[in-house]
N, C-alpha and C positions, 0 to 999 in steps of 0.2 A: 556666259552671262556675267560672271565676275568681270571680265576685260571690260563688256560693255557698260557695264555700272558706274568701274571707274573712268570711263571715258566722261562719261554723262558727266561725274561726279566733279572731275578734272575742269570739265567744260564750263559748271559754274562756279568754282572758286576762281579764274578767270577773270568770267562776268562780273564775279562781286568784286574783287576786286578792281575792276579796270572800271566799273560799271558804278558802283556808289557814290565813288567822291563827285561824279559827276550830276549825279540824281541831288546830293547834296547842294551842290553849287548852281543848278537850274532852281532850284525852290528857292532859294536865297532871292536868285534874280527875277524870280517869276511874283513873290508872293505881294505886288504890289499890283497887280494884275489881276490876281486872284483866280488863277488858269486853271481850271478840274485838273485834277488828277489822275489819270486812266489806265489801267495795267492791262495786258494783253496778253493772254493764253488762249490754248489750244493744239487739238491732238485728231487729225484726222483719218480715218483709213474709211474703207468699205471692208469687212470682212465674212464670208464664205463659211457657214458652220456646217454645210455640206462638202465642203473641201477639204481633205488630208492634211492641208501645209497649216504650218503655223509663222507666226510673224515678231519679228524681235524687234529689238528697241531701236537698230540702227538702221530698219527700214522707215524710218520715220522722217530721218536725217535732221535732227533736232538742229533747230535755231536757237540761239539762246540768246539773250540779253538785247543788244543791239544791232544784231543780224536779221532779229525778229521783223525792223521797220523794210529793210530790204526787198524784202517778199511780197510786198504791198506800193506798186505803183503807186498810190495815190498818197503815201506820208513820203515823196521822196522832200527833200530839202525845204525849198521854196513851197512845197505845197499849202495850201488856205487849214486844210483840216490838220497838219502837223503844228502849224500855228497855232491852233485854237485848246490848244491842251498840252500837259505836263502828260506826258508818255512815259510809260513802265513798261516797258516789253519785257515777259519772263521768257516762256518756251513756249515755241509753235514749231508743233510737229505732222509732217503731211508724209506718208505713207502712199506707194500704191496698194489700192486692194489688193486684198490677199486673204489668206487663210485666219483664224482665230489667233489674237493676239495670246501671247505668252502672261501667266500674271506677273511672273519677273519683271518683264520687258514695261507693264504695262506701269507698276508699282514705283520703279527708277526714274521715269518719267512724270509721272504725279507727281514722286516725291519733291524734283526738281522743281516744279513746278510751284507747290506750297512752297517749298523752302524758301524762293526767292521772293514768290507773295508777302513771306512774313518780314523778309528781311528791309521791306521796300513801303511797305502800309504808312498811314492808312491811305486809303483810295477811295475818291468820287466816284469812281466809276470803272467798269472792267467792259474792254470786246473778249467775250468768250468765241471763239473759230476753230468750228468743231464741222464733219462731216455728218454724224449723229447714225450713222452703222457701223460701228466699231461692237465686234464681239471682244469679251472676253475669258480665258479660262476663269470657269466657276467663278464667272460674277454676271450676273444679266443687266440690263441698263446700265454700261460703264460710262455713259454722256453725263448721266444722272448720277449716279456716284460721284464721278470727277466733279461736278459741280456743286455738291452736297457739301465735298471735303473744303473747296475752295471758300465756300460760304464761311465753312466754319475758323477759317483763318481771316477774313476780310472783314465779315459780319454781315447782317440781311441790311443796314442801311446804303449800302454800297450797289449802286444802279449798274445790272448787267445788263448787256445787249448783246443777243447771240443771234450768229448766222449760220446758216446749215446748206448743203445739198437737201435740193425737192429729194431725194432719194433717201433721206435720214428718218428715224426715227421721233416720235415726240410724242416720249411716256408722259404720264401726268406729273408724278415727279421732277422730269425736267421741265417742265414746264411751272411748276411753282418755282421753283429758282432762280429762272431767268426773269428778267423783268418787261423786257421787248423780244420779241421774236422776228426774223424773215427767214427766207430763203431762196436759193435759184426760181426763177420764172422762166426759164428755158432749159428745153432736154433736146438736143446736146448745149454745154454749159457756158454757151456763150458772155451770160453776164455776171460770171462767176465774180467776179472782181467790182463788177457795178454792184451783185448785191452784198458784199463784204464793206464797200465805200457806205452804202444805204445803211449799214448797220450802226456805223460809224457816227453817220450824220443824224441817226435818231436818236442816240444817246446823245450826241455834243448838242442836239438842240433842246432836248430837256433838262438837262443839266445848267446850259446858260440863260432859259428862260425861267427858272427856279420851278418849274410847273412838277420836280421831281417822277415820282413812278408813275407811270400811266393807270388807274385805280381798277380798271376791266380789261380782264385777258377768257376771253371764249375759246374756247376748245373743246373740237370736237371730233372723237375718235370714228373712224367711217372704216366695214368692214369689210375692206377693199385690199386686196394684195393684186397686184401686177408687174411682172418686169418693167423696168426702163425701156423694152424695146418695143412695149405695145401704148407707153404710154409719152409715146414723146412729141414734142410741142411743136414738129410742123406739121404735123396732121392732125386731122380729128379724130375724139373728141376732145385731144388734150389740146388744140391751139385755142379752138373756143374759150374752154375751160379755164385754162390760167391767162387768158385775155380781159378774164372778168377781175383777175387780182388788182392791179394798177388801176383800175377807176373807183375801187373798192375802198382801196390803201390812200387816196389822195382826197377822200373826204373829209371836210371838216366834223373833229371830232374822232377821227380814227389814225393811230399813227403808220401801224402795218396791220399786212393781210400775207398770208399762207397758205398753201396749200404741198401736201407734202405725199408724194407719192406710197413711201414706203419702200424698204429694202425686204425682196423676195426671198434670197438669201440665205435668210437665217433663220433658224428656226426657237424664236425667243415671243414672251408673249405681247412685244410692246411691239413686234412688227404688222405693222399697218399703216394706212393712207390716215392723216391726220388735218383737220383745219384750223386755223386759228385767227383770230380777229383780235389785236392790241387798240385801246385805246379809253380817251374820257367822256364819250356819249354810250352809255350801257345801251340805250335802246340802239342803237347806230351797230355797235359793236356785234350785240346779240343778234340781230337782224342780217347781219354780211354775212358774219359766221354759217348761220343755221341755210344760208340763201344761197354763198358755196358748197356747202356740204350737199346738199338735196340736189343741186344740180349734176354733183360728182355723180351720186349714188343713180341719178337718171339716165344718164350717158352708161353708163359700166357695160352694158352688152358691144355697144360700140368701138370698145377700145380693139383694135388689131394693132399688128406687127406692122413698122414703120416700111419696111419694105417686104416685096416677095418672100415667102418663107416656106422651104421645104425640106426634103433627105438631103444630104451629103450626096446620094449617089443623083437625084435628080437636080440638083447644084450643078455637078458637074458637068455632066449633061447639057445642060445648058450653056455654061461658059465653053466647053467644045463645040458647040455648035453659034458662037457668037462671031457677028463681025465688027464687031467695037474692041477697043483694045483701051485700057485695061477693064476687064471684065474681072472685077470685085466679088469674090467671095468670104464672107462673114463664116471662120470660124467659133459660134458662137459658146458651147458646152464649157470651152477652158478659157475664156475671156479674162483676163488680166486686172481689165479695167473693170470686172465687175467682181472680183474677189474667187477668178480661176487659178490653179495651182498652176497656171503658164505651162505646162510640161508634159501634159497627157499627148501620148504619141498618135493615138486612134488617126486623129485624119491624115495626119501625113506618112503613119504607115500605107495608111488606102491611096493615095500618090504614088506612091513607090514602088506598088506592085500593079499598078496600070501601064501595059504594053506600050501606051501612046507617048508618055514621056520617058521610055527608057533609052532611048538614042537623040542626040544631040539636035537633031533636026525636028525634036518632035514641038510639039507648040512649046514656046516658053512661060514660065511660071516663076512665081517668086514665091517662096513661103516663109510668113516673118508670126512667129519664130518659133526655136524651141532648145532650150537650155543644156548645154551639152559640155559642162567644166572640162572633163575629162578630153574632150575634140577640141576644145578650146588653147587646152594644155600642150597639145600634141603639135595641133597645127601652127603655135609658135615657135616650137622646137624646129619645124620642118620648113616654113615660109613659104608666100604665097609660088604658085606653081605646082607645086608639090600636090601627091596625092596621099590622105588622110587616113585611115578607119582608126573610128574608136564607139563607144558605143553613147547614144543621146537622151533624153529625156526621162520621164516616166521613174525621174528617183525620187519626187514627191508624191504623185498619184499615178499608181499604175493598176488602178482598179480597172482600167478600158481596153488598156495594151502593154507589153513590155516595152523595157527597153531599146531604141531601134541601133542597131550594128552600123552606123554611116559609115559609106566609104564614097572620096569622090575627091574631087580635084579642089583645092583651098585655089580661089578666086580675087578672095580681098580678108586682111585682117587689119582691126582699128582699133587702138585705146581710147579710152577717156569718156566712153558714155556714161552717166550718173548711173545709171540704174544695172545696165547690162553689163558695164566694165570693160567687158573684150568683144569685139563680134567678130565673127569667120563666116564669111561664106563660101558654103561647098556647096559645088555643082556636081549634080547627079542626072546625067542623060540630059534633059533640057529644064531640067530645076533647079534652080538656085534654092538653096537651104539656107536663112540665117538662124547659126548657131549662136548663142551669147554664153556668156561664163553664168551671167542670172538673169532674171525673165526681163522682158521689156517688150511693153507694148509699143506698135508702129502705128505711130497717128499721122506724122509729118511726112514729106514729099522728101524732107533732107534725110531724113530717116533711111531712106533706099538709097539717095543721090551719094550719102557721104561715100557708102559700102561701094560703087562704083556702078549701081543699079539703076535702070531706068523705069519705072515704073510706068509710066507712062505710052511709052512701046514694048512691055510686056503684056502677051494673049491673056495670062492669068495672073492675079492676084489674091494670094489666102490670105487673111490678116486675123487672127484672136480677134477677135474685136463682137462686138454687137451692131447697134447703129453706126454707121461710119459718122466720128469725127468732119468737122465741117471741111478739111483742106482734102481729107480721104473722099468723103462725098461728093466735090467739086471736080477731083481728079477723076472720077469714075467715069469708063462707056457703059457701063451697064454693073449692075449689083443685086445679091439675092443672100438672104441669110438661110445658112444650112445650120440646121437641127441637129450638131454633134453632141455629143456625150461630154461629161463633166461637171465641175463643181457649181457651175452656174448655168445648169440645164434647163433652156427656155422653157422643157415641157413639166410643169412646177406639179403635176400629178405623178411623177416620178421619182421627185424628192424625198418621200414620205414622213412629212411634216407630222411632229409628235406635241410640239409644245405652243404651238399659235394659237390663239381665240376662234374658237368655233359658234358657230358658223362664219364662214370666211367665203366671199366671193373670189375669183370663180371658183374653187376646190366644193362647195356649196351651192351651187346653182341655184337651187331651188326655193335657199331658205326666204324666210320673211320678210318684209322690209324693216330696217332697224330704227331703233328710234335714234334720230339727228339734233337732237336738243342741244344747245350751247350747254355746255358745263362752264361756270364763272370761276375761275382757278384764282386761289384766294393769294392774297401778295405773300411774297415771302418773307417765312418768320411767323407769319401769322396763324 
């Protein structure tokens, strides 16, 4: 913790230094202009309070000061919107999901975060870029914390604009904080970056039209929990659904429109499906809001699993008996990308004691992945050709399986992945196994290409994953999500949820219909 503190710590006295005299020398040049002023934070993860792992500061891989604009296609150089304002990048920090943030981790990071705020004030305006499911040890609502603290360095006249994943959270607290709201309009996250650019453009245009806050923000909590994998936006009823945002958000009189799934997840009581309508026609406002929400709550019996969904053993089954190649299977229980501890061995021990793949000609398979330091360790000592055993996974969550004994032929070894660091792949009978040094989800085609893998004319493919990612869905002959065990276990009757708002659809089937009334969330400060 101490190392990573002082890393963070290191990281901005850097910044401040390398970073002020130039903040200084841009206002000098700018103040004939009179260009807002806008600072930029943020701290994203998804985090799993059903999952073992926890997550530290340097899973975040904090950007700090001027690194911050990098991350953001749309402020490179020449860009219209980097023009149009004096930029403060402090910290943005983007995490894969994972386990419950650390308070250490979470505290070093804030801290950065204020410290540089104050050192840099005052400011027009802030992009708060936040995912909005981030747990934290013994603190509930950490979006709304972080934003509470922020306020309290910058002050409530300072116009924020925040963007979220549809998958985030939005307590009422954070939502008094924030002054405009959006978030994704598609699941998978296609315009992740369009609506981060949209967040952008709603602050800089209220700001240069002096029209300041937008005076009505509706919000309305709907008591809806669902996975991402039952509620995603190429099928119904979620394409209908958020099809209705974008002609919502583009009236005159309303700035945005949201609609926010909710993180399944975790078990805190601000997790639920949330609507929101920003803007300066309250009848307009009140009337989208309350017109999204009731249609959500209509549809709810409708929402299924984006694709086939069954056992692990009837998964299988079926990709053995498929003639399309690759035949995708969705390990979903320990999905990476939705805040699984990446390491549960359950399915890939059940591979490995199936006869079909234990000789070299048996159908091929890839299985990506599972985190194996110790194999990782070995098998550079030894180099590829060489045959391995060391033992893999299940050293974060081995509530499903132990940990599995690998022994097998080292195939390919790579440095330099951000997330994974080493990857090895061992082959065992006709399966390739990627091992990493740390988890990492496989979304990309290079992702297998680099290792010396084809995916492509491989029988099978197991991948962590939930929904396949758009290059993994494109790749596919056929796909089916299997019902594995883990931290982010689709079958949410499982979970056994202690701390969410009850009655909750669907854990409640039954209950009544709620009332969907706009709540008018009063400006901040007020």
């Amino acid at each position: 913790m101490n190392k990573t503190f002082n890393l963070l710590a290191l990281g901005l006295l850097i910044c401040l230094l390398a970073y002020l005299p130039s903040c200084s020398s841009d206002t000098s040049a700018k103040e004939t202009n009179k260009l807002p002023r806008i600072a930029i934070a943020g701290l994203a993860i998804e985090s799993s309070t059903f999952s073992p792992a926890q997550t530290e500061a340097a899973a975040f891989h904090p950007r700090i000061g001027a690194d911050v604009m990098d991350y953001y296609p749309f402020f490179h150089a020449d860009s219209s919107l980097r023009q149009r304002a004096e930029w403060i990048p402090t910290l943005k920090g983007h995490a894969l999901p994972g386990g419950i943030v650390t308070r250490e981790a979470y505290e070093s990071l804030v801290d950065t975060i204020l410290t540089m705020l104050q050192a840099n004030g005052p400011y027009d305006g802030l992009f708060f870029d936040i995912h909005g499911a981030m747990s934290v040890v013994d603190l509930d609502d950490p979006e709304a914390d972080l934003i509470e603290r922020i306020r309290a360095v910058i002050g409530h006249e300072t116009m924020i604009s925040t963007c979220m994943d549809l998958h985030g959270n939005v307590s009422e607290r954070l939502a008094q904080n924030t002054d405009i709201m959006t978030c994704y309009r598609l699941a998978p996250h296609e315009d992740a970056m369009e609506s981060k650019r949209r967040a952008v453009a709603n602050l800089l245009d209220r700001l240069e039209s002096g029209q300041g806050k937008p005076p009505y923000k509706a919000w309305i909590p709907v008591p809806i929990l669902l996975p991402g994998e039952k509620t995603s936006t190429r099928i119904e009823p979620g394409k209908s659904l958020y099809a209705k945002v974008a002609p919502i958000a583009a009236q005159e009189g309303i700035i945005d429109a949201a609609i926010w799934v909710g993180y399944a997840w975790a078990d805190e009581p601000r997790n639920h499906a949330v609507v929101m309508v920003t803007g300066d026609d309250k009848e307009k406002v009140v009337q989208s809001a309350e017109e999204l929400a009731q249609y959500f709550w209509e549809v709810r019996d409708e929402f299924v699993f984006v694709a086939p969904t069954t056992t692990f053993e009837e998964s299988l089954e079926k990709a053995l008996n498929s003639e399309v190649q690759p035949f995708i299977i969705s390990d979903m229980g320990d999905n990476p990308t939705a805040g699984g501890a990446g390491d549960v061995t359950w399915t890939l021990n059940e591979l490995l004691n199936r006869d079909v793949f234990k000789s070299a000609d048996g159908p091929s398979l890839i299985y990506a992945s599972i985190p194996g330091p110790d194999l990782v360790e070995e098998a550079i000592k030894l180099g590829v050709g060489k045959e391995v055993s060391a033992n893999v996974g299940a050293a974060v969550d081995d509530r499903y399986a132990p940990p599995i004994a690998l022994t097998g032929t080292i195939m390919a070894i790579e440095h330099g992945d951000k997330h994974a660091e080493t990857e090895v792949v061992v082959r065992v009978g006709s399966i390739d196994v990627i091992v990493t040094k740390k988890r990492k989800p496989y979304h990309k085609e290079a992702d297998f290409t680099r290792l010396g893998l084809n995916p492509r004319e491989t029988d099978i493919v197991v991948v962590k994953i939930g929904y396949l990612v758009p290059e993994l869905y494109d790749m596919r002959g056929d796909w089916i999500m299997a019902l594995t065990p883990g931290g982010v276990d689709q079958d949410l009757e499982r979970l056994g949820y202690k701390r969410i708002k009850r009655p909750m659809y669907p854990l409640d089937a039954d209950m009544a219909d709620p009332d969907l009334s706009a709540q008018l969330i009063p400006l901040s400060g007020e």
